[in-house]
C-alpha positions in Angstrom: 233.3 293.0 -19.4 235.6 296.0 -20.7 237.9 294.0 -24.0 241.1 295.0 -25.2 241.0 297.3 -28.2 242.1 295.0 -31.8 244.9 297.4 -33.6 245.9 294.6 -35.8 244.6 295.7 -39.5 245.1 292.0 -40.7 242.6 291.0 -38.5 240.3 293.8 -38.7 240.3 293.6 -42.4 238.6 290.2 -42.1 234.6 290.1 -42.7 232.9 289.1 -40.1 230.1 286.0 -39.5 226.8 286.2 -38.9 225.7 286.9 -35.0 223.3 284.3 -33.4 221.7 284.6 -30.1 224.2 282.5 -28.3 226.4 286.1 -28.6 225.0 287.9 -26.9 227.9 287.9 -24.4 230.0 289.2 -26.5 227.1 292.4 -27.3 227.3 293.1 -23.6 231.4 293.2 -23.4 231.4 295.4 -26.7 228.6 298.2 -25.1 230.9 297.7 -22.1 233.5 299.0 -24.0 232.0 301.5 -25.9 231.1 302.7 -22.4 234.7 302.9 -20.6 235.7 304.6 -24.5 233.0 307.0 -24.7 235.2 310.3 -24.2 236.6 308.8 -28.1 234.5 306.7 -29.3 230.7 307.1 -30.7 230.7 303.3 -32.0 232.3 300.0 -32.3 232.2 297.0 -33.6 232.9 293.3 -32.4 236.0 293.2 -34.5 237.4 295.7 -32.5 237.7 294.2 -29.5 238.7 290.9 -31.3 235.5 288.9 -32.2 234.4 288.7 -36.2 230.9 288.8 -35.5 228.3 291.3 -37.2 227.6 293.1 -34.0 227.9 297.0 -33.6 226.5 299.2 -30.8 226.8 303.6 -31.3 225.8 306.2 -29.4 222.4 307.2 -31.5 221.6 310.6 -30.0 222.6 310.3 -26.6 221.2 306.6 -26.3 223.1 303.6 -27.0 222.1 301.3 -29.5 223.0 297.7 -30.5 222.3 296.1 -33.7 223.2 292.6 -35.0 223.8 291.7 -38.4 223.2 295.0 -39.8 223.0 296.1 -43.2 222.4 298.9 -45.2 220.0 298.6 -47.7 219.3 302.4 -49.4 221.4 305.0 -48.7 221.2 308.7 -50.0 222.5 312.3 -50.4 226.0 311.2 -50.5 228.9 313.5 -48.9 233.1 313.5 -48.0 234.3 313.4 -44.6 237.2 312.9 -42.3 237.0 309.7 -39.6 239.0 308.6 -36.9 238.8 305.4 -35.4 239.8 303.7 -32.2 241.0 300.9 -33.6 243.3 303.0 -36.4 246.5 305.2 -35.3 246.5 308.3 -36.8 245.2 310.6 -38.1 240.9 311.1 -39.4 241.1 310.1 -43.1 238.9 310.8 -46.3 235.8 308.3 -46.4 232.7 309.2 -48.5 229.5 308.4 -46.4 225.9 309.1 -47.0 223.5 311.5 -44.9 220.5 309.2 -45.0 220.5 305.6 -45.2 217.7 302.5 -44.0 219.6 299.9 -42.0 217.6 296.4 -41.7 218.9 294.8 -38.7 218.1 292.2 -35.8 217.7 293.7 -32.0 218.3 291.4 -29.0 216.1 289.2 -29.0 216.9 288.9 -33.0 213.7 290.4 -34.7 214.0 292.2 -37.3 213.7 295.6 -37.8 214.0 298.3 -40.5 214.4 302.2 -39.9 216.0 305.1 -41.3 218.9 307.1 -40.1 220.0 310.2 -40.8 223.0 312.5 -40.3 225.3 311.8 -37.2 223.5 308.6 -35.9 223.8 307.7 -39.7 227.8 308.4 -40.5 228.5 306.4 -36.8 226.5 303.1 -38.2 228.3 303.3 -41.9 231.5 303.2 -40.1 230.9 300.5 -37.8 229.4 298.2 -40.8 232.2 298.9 -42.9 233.9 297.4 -40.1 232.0 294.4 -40.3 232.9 294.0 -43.9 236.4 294.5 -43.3 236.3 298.2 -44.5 239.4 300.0 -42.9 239.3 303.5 -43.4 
């Protein structure tokens, strides 16, 4: 189901809990809205549509992705950028990201899994963490 976009930054600055597998609802309503955003958005996270679980789904290379509980544990090669978000009015401000970083994560059915992302795919899942640390940009 397609969820009201969060603009509150009190709320969005709160961390969020760990996911378990009985929300999994609330990954469906979040690719959902992704979906109906995708002409602005690349990724979200369940904050922004109002839930403080560690849940984020992106757009990695033309194929959508969902990842709960995700965390970054190496990154590399870091650079400055500008980034928007849905969630934020404005405009794109200054963050500092990295252009290769391993994410360890659980999928759906909550294994775990480790891989490394680079570039695009990479600065998308940065942001979306951040989000679940209660990182405003």
């Amino acid at each position: 189901m397609i969820k009201e976009i969060m603009h509150d930054p009190m709320f969005l600055a709160m961390k969020s809990e760990p996911a378990a597998a009985d929300d999994l609802q609330t990954a469906a309503d979040l690719l959902d809205t992704l979906t109906a955003n995708k002409e602005t958005c690349v990724g979200m996270a369940a904050n922004m549509i109002g839930v403080l679980k560690r849940i984020i789904v992106f757009d990695n290379g033309g194929e959508y992705m969902t990842m709960f509980n995700p965390e970054i544990i190496k990154c590399d090669k870091p650079y400055n950028t500008r980034e928007g978000c849905l969630s934020l009015i404005g405009e794109p401000r200054p963050v500092k990201r990295y252009k290769s970083i391993k994410v360890r994560w659980q999928n759906e059915k909550f294994e775990t899994r480790i891989r490394t992302f680079t570039d695009r795919p990479a600065q998308i899942i940065q942001h979306e963490i951040d989000h679940c640390n209660g990182i405003l940009i």
